[in-house]
C-alpha positions, 0 to 999 in steps of 0.5 A: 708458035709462041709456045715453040719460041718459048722452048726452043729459043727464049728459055734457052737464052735465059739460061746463059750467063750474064756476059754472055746475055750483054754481047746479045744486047750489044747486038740488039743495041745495034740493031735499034740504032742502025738496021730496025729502029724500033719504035724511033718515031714514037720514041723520039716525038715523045722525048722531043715533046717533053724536052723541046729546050734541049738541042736536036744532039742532046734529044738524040743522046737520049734516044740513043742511050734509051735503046742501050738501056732497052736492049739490057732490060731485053735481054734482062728480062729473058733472063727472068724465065729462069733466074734464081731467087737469090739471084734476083734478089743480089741484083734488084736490091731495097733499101729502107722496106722496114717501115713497109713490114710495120705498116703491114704488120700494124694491118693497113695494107700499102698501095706501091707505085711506080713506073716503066722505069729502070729495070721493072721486069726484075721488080715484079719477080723480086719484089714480093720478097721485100714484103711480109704479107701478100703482094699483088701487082695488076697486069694487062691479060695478053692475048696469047694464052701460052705467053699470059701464062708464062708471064705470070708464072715468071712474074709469080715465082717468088710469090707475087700474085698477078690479077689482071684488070678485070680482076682487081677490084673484085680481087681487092674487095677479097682480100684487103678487107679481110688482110693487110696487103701491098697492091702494086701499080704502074702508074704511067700507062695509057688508060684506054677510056680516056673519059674515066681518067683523071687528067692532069699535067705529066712532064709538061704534056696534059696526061690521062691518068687511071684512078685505080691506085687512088680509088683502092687507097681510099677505099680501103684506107691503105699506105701510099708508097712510091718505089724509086728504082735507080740503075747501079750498074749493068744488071743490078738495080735497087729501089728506095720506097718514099712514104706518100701517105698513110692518110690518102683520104685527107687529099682531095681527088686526084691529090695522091696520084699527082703527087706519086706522078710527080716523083716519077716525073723526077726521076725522069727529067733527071736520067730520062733514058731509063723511061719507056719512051716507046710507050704511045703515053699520049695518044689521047686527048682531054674529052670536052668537059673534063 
């Protein structure tokens, strides 16, 4: 079944042009906000969570413009199926990468973090040319075999490897040892054992936090960057990278992902409709002990 949607009705929308793409997501919009509000309750519990000062009109502007936005990276992201390099590359720009190449180049490998941000589907299939070397991002396998393997074959298209989690570290001991390279993490998933998280305050709420992006740091002694995706415009985006750290072991446990948590936490409170607020971020509670 997910096969013949594939075919028959996503690769086909992926290859209309952009205007056309947005009147579907106008559609969308409107269907979020009236006839199926997808994940409303979710979505607005979060934000009333996070921004309890801010009055019930100012809660539901966000909500409102958060599922404008996610009808565009719908849309967007169904364009990736069949969006040219170039193409990719003019709508999610970097700015200031060259310090990333002499990293590389000086063989210390950089573990990039960010999050469900802006338009991050873009990013992970235009990414990897913003790199020298090989980059690698971690995903959760899907259960559907067919749509596991378009999403990394979308995702891979330009030369990003995708290992899922099981994979990574095995995939790590492989090749960060023996060459520079850039992992690519998202850092604001829930982990599902909440006691072989770190936990720390996130946005005002006490937040499970996977160590995955911290322990490979260490491990292997690589550069800690954060990428900042800001929205431009309707389609085109562009991520600054921010140096964290080119010593992750001089912090202690946890110092590197409190510090890349609170610049995406930035990012946040400052345009909070671009965060993924549909996302079950705090469906865990703090283990006893912990």
């Amino acid at each position: 079944m997910s096969r013949i949607a594939y075919y028959l009705l996503l690769k086909p929308i992926s290859l209309l042009p952009y205007f056309l793409l947005y009147r579907l997501s106008d559609f969308f919009f409107l269907v979020f906000i009236t006839v199926f509000p997808y994940r409303k309750k979710v979505a607005l519990g979060n934000i009333q969570r996070v921004f309890p000062d801010r009055s019930e009109k100012e809660q539901k502007k966000i909500l409102r413009d958060f599922y404008r936005h996610l009808a565009d990276i719908i849309v967007e992201s169904f364009k990736n199926f069949s969006i040219s390099e170039k193409q990719a590359n003019a709508r999610m720009k970097p700015v200031n990468n060259e310090f990333m190449a002499d990293i590389l180049n000086s063989g210390q490998g950089i573990v990039l973090c960010g999050g469900h941000y802006n338009n991050w589907e873009l990013y992970a299939v235009a990414g990897a040319a913003h790199m020298p070397k090989i980059t690698m991002a971690i995903y959760k396998r899907l259960s559907d075999q067919f749509l596991d393997g378009v999403m990394r074959e979308t995702r891979g298209r330009f030369g990003l490897h995708m290992i899922p989690t099981k994979e990574a570290s095995e995939w790590m001991k492989n090749n960060a040892s023996a060459e520079a390279v850039t992992s690519i993490y998202a850092i604001d998933q829930s982990p599902a054992n909440p006691k072989k998280s770190l936990w720390m305050d996130f946005l005002g709420q006490d937040t499970a936090m996977y160590y995955g992006p911290e322990k490979h740091a260490r491990t292997y002694n690589m550069a800690v960057v954060f990428g900042e995706i800001t929205k431009l415009k309707r389609g085109h985006y562009q991520i600054e990278y921010k140096l964290v750290t080119r010593d992750p072991n001089s912090y202690e446990q946890g110092g590197v992902i409190k510090e890349v948590n609170q610049l995406l936490e930035k990012q946040i409170q400052e345009a909070p409709a671009y965060w993924l607020w549909t996302h079950k971020r705090w469906k865990h509670k703090r283990p006893e002990g912990m």
